[in-house]
PATIBA-842006 format. One record per residue (C-alpha): x, y, z; residue in one letter. Coordinates in steps of 0.25 Angstrom, whole numbers, plus 5000, padded with zeros to 4 digits. Layout:
R east north   up rest
R    X     Y    Z    a
...
This chain:
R east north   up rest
R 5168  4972 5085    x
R 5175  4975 5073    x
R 5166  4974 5059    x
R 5171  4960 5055    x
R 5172  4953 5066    x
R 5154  4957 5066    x
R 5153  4953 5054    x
R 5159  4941 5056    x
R 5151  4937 5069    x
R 5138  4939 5061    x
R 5142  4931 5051    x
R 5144  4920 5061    x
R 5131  4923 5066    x
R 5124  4924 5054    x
R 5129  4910 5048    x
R 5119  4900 5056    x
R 5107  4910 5052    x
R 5112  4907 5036    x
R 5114  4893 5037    x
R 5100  4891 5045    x
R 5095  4897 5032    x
R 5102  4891 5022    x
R 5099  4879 5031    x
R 5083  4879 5029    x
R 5082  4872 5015    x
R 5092  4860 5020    x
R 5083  4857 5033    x
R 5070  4858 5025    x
R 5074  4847 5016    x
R 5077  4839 5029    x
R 5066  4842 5034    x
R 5056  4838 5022    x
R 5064  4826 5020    x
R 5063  4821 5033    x
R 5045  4824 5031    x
R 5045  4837 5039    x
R 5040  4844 5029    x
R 5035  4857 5038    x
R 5048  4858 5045    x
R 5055  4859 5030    x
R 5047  4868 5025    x
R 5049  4878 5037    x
R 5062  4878 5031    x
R 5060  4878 5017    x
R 5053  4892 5019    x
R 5064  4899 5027    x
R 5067  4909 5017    x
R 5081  4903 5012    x
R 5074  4890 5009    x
R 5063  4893 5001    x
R 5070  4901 4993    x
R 5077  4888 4986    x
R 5069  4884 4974    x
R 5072  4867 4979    x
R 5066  4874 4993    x
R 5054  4880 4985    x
R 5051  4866 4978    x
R 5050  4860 4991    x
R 5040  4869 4998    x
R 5033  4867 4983    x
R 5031  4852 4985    x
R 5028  4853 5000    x
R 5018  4862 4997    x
R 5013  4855 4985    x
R 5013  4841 4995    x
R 5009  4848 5007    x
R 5022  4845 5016    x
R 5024  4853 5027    x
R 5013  4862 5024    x
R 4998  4862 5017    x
R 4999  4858 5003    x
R 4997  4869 4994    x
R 5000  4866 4979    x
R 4998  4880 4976    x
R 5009  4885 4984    x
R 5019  4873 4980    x
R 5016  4880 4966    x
R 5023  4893 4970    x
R 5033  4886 4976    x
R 5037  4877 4965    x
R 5036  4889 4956    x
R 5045  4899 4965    x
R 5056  4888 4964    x
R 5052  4884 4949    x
R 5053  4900 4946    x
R 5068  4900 4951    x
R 5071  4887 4942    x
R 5071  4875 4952    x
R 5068  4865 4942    x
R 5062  4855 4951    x
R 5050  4867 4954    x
R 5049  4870 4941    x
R 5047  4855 4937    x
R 5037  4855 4949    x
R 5029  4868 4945    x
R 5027  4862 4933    x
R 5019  4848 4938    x
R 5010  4858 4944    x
R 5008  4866 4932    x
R 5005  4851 4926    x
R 4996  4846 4936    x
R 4990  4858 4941    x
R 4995  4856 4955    x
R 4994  4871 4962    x
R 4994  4878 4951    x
R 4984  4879 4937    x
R 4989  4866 4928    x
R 4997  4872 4917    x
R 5005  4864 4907    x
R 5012  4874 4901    x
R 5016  4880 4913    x
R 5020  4865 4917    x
R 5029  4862 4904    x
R 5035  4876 4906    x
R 5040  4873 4919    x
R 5043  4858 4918    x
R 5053  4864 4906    x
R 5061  4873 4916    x
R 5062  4863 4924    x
R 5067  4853 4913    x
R 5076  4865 4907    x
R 5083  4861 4921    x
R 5085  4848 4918    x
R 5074  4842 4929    x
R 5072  4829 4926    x
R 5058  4828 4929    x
R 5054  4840 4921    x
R 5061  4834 4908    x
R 5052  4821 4912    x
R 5041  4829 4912    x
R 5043  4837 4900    x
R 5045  4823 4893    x
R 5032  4818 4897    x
R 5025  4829 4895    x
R 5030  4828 4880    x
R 5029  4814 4879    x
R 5013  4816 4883    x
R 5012  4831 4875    x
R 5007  4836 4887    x
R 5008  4853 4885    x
R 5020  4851 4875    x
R 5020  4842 4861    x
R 5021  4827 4861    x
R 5036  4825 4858    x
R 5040  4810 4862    x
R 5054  4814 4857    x
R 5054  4825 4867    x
R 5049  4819 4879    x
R 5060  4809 4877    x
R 5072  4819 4879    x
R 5066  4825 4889    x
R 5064  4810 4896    x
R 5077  4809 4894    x
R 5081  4821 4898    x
R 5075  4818 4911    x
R 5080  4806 4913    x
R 5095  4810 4912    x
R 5091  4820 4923    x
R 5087  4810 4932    x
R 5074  4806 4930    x
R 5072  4790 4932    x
R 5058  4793 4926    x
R 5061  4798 4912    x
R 5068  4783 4908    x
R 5055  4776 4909    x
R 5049  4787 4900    x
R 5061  4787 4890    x
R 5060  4771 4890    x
R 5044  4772 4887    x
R 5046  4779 4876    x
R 5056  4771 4870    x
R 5046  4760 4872    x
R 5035  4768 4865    x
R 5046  4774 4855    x
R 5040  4786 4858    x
R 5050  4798 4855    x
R 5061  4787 4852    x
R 5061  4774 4844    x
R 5053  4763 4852    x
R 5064  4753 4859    x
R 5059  4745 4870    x
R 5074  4742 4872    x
R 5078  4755 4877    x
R 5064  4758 4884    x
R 5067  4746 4893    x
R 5083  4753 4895    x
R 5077  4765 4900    x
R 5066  4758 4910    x
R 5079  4751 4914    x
R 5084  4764 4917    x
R 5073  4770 4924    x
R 5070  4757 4931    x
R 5083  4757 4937    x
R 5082  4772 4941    x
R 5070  4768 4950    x
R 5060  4773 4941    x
R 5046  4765 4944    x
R 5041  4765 4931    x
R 5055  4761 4923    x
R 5053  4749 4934    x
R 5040  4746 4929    x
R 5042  4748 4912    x
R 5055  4740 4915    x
R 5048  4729 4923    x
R 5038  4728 4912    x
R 5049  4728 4900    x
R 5055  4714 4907    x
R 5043  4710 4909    x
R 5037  4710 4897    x
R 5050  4709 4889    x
R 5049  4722 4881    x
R 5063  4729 4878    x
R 5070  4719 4887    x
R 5070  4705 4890    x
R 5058  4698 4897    x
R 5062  4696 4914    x
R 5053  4692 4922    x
R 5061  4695 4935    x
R 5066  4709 4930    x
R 5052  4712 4927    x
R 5047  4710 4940    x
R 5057  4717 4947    x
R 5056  4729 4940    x
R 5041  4728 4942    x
R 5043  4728 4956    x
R 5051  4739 4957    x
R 5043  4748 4948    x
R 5030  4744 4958    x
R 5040  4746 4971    x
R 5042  4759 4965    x
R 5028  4763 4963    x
R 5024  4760 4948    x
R 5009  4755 4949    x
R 5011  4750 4934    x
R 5022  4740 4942    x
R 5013  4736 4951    x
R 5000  4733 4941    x
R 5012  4725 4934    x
R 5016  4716 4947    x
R 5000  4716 4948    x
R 4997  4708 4937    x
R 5012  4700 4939    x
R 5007  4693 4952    x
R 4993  4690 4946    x
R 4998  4684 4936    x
R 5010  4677 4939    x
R 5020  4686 4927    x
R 5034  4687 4927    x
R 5035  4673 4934    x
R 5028  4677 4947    x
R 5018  4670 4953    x
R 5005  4674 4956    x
R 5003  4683 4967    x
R 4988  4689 4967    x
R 4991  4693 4983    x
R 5004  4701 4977    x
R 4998  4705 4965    x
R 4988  4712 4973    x
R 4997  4719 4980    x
R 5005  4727 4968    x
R 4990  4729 4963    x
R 4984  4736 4977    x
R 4999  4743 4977    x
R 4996  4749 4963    x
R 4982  4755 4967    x
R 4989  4761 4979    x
R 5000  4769 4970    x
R 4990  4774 4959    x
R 4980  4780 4971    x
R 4995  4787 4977    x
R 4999  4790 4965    x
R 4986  4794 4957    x
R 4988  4784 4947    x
R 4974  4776 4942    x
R 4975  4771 4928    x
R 4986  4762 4925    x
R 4986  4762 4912    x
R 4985  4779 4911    x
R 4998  4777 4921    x
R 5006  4768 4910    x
R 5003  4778 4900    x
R 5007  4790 4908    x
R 5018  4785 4914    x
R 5023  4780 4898    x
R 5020  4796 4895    x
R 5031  4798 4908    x
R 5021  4805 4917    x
R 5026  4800 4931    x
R 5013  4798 4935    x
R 5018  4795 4952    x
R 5024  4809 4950    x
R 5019  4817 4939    x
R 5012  4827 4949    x
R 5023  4827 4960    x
R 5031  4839 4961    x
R 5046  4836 4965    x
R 5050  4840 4978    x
C-alpha cells in the first residue's frame, strides 16, 4: 500500500480517538448539570480536560463542595490556583475568597486584594464588586468612597445586577457622590428589575415610605414580595411587621405574619445570617452576605 493512501487510513482511524478526547469537557458539563457529579468529574480529569483553566475551576468547586468526591478545600486551593496562574479570571476571583476567608488555605488579605485585582484588570464583574466593597469598608486598602463607586459602576456595566443597589446606597448616603434620594431609588429600580433581591427590597421600602419616590402602597408591597420570594430576610421581617399591623392597607394577618417570620429564621440558619441589624449594615457596605464566601463555579 502506497505511503498516502496509510496515512490516510490512519487518520480515519485516529479521528474518533481525537474527538472522544476533545469530547471529555463537553460531557462533563452534562453530566454535572444533570447532579452526576462523580460521573463528571471522571471526565473532567481525562488529560485534555483538566488542562482547561474553566475545567480546573470546576473540579476546584467540587472539591471545595464535596461533589463527586470527598470535600477537600485544600485541594480546591490548588486547583483554583492552577487555573487562576494561567489567567482564568473566574479562579482568580475564587483564589482570592479563599485568601479572604481563609478557606483551604492561611487567610491573607494581601494575597486576596492581589488576586481580586487580576481578576478585575479582566473586567470580572464580581471582582470589580468586591474591590468596591472592600474600598467602600477600608478593608486591606484606604477608605476611598470615591473609588469604591467607579468600581461599582464598573461592575455593574459588566453585568453584575448586584452593584445597582450598592451604587443606589450610596447616593442615598451621599457617600462618594452628592446625596440624591432621587437617583438612589433610579438605581434600585434598576437593580430590582435585574432580579436583584435586595434592590427589590430597598425599592419596596422607598414606596413605602415615600423617600425619592412617591408613596405606593400596592408598589410597595409587591416589590417586598418579590425581595422575600427572592430570599432577602430583611423583606420578610418587613412583611412581618406588615401583617401584625395591618400597613400598607393590609389587614391583619398574625397567622401570615407568622409565616414570613418562621421563613426569616429558616434563611438566616441556611445562610448564616443572625443579626439583622449587622446584616443591613453590611449589606449597605455591598458585602453579599448570602454569597460573600461562595466561590463561583
Amino acid at each position: 500500500m502506497k505511503p498516502v493512501i496509510k496515512t490516510f487510513f490512519l487518520f480515519l482511524f485516529l479521528i474518533p480517538v481525537f474527538s472522544v478526547q476533545a469530547d471529555n469537557a463537553a460531557k462533563g458539563d452534562r453530566l454535572y448539570k444533570a447532579g452526576k457529579y462523580e460521573e463528571a468529574l471522571r471526565h473532567y480529569l481525562k488529560p485534555d480536560a483538566q488542562e482547561k483553566p474553566e475545567v480546573m475551576n470546576r473540579i476546584g468547586y467540587m472539591h471545595n463542595y464535596g461533589r463527586g468526591v470527598e470535600k477537600n478545600t485544600s485541594i480546591g486551593v490548588q486547583w483554583y490556583r492552577k487555573a487562576a496562574e494561567l489567567g482564568f479570571a473566574k479562579s482568580q476571583y475564587n483564589l482570592g475568597q479563599c485568601y479572604q476567608f481563609g478557606t483551604g488555605v492561611k487567610k491573607n488579605l494581601n494575597e486576596a486584594i492581589k488576586w481580586f485585582r487580576k481578576s478585575a484588570e479582566q473586567e470580572y464583574a464580581d471582582a470589580e464588586r468586591k474591590i468596591g466593597y472592600l474600598t467602600v469598608t477600608g478593608t486591606g486598602v484606604k477608605q476611598d468612597f470615591g473609588e469604591a463607586m467607579q468600581w461599582f459602576r464598573r461592575a455593574a456595566g459588566h453585568g453584575n445586577i448586584r452593584a445597582y443597589a450598592d451604587i443606589a446606597h450610596a447616593y442615598a448616603e451621599g457617600y462618594g457622590v452628592k446625596k440624591n434620594k432621587n437617583r438612589a431609588v433610579q438605581y434600585y429600580i434598576m437593580g430590582a428589575e435585574k432580579g436583584d433581591p435586595e434592590a427589590q427590597y430597598w425599592l419596596g421600602r422607598a414606596y413605602q415610605l415615600g423617600r425619592g419616590i412617591k408613596h405606593d402602597s400596592a408598589r410597595a408591597l409587591y416589590w417586598l414580595n418579590r425581595a422575600a420570594d427572592n430570599g432577602n430576610t430583611l423583606a420578610m421581617d418587613a412583611l412581618t411587621r406588615i401583617y401584625n399591623s395591618g400597613a400598607l392597607d393590609q389587614p391583619i394577618d398574625h397567622e401570615l405574619a407568622a409565616r414570613w417570620a418562621e421563613k426569616a429564621i429558616e434563611t438566616r440558619k441556611q445562610t448564616g445570617e443572625s443579626d439583622p441589624d449587622l446584616v443591613k449594615r453590611l449589606r449597605f457596605f455591598g458585602v453579599d452576605v448570602d454569597r460573600m464566601k461562595k466561590p463561583h463555579e
